[in-house]
C-alpha positions as CSV (number, residue, x, y, z in Angstrom):
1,X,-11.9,-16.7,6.1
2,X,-8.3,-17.2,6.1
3,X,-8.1,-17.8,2.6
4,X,-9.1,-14.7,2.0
5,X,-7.3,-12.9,4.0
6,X,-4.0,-14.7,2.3
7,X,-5.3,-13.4,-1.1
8,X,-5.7,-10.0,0.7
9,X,-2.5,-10.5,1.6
10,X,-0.5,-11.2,-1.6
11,X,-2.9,-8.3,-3.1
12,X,-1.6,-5.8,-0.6
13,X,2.6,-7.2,-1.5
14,X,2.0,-7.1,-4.7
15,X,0.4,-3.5,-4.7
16,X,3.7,-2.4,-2.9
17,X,6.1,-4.1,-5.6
18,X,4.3,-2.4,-8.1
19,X,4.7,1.2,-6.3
20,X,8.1,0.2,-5.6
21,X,8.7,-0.6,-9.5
22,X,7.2,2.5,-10.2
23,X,9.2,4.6,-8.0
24,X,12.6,3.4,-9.2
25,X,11.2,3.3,-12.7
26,X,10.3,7.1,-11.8
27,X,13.9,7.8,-10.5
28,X,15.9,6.1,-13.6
29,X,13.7,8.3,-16.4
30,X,14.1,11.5,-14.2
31,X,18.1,11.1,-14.2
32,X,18.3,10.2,-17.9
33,X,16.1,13.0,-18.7
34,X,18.1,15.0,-16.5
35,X,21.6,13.7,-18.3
36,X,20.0,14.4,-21.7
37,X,19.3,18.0,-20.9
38,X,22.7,19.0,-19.2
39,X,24.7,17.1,-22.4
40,X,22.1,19.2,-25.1
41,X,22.7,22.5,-23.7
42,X,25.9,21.7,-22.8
43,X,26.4,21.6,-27.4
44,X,23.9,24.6,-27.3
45,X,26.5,26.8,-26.2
């Protein structure tokens, strides 16, 4: 039983890296795509 409740464990920390990852991940595309379009439009005009 507490074995697996460790591996239950490590499941759940890793589960929360991973959302973690993808948040920042999330955040760093969002401004770059964000950058991009401000610069493009910026030559549009």
């Amino acid at each position: 039983m507490h074995g697996k409740s460790g591996c239950f464990a490590s499941q759940n920390l890793r589960f929360r890296n991973v959302k973690a990852q993808t948040l920042l991940f999330n955040r760093i595309i969002f401004t770059k795509l964000k950058r991009f379009t401000v610069f493009f439009f910026s030559k549009k005009q």
